[in-house]
MARZANU-216377 format. One record per residue: x, y, z of N, C-alpha, C in turn. Coordinates in pm, whole numbers, plus 50000, padded with zeros to 5 digits. Atoms other than C-alpha are relative to their C-alpha. Example, Ala and Ser with C-alpha at 12.3 -4.5 7.8 and 13.67 -1.06 7.14 Angstrom:
residues 2
nxx,nyy,nzz,caxx,cayy,cazz,cxx,cyy,czz
50089,49881,50000,51230,49550,50780,50090,50120,50000
49918,49881,49994,51367,49894,50714,49923,50109,50073
This chain:
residues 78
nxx,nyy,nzz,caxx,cayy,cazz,cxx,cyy,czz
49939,49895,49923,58696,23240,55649,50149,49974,50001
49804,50053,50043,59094,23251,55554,50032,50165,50029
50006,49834,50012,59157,23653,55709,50110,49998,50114
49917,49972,49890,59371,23793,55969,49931,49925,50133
50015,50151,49904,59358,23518,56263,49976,50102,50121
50041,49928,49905,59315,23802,56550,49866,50072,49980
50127,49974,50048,58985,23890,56370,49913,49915,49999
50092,50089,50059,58825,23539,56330,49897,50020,50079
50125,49982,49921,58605,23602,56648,49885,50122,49993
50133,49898,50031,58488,23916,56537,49959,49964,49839
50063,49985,50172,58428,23826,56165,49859,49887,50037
50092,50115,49944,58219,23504,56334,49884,50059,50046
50116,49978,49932,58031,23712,56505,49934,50101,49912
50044,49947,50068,57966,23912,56242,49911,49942,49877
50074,50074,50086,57842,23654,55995,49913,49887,50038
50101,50051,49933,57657,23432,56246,49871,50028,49950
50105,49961,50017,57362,23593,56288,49924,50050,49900
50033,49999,50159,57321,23698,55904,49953,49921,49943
50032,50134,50075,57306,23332,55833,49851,49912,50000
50153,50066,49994,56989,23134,55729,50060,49820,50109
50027,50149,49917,56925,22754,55945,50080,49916,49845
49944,50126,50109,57148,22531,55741,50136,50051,49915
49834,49958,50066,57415,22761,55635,50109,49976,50014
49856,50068,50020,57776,22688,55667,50157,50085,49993
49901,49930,49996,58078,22830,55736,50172,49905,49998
49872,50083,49990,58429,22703,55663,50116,50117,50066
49936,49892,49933,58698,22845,55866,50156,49884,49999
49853,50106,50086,59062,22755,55724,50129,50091,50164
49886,49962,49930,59388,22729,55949,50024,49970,50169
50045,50007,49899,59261,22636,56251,50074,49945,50135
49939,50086,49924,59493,22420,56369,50148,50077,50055
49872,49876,50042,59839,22707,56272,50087,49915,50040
49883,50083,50012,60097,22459,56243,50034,49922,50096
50000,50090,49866,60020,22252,56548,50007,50102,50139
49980,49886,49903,60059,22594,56754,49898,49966,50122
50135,49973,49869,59703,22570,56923,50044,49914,50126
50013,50126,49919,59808,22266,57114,50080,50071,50116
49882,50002,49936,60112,22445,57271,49896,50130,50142
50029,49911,49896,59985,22617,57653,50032,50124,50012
49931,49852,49924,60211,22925,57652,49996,50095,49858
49998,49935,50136,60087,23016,57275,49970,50097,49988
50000,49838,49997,60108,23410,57171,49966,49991,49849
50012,49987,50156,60025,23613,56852,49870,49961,49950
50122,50021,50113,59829,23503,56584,49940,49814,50063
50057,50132,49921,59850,23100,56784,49921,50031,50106
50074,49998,49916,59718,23207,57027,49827,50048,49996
50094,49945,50023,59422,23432,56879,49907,49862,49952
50046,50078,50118,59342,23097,56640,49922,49931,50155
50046,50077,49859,59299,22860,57020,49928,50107,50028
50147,49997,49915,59081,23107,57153,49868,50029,49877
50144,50077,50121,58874,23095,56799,49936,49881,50006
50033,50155,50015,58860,22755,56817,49899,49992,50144
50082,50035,49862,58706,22754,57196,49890,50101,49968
50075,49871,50038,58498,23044,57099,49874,49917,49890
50104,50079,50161,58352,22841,56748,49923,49878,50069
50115,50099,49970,58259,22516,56978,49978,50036,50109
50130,49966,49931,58089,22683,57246,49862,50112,49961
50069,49963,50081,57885,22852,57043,49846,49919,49941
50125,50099,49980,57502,22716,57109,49949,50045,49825
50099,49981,50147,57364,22841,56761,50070,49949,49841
49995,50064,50086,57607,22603,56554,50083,49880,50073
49902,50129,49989,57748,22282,56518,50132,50025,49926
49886,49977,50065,58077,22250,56425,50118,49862,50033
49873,50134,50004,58389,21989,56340,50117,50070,49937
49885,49967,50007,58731,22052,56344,50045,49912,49892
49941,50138,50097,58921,21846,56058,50111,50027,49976
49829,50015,49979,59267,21751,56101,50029,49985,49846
49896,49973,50109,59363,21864,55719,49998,50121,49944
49919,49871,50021,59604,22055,55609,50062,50027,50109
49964,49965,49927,59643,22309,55837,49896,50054,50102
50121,50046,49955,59295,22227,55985,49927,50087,49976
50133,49942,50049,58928,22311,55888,49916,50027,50092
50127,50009,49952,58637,22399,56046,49892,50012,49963
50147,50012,50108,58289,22320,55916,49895,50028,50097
50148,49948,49879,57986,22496,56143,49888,49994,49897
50125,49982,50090,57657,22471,56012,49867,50062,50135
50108,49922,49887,57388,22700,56196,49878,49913,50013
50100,50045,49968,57114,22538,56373,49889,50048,49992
């Protein structure tokens, strides 16, 4: 998933439930140039942080963040 960053929660939720037990989703950018970290973040940083809280509470996958690049996320549906 590499798309417009104010979309990732709806494209997520759009390809979730499509997915078979064991599938996999990579979701690029995650991190937006250290933006997420910052409290008072707007825009496209801000859309990415509430993806990110959005992707790990999300009971029907697992998921890991990975500090490269400009960070990954790897979910795999339960």
């Amino acid at each position: 998933l590499d798309a417009d960053k104010g979309g990732y929660i709806g494209y997520w939720e759009e390809l979730v439930p499509r997915m078979r037990q064991g599938g996999v989703i990579a979701v690029d950018n995650v991190l937006f140039h250290g933006g997420v970290t910052d409290p008072r973040a707007t825009g496209s940083t801000a859309a990415i942080k509430e993806f990110n809280d959005h992707a790990s509470a999300d009971a029907r996958m697992d998921s890991v963040l990975l500090a490269v690049s400009d960070g990954l996320t790897l979910a795999r549906k339960k």
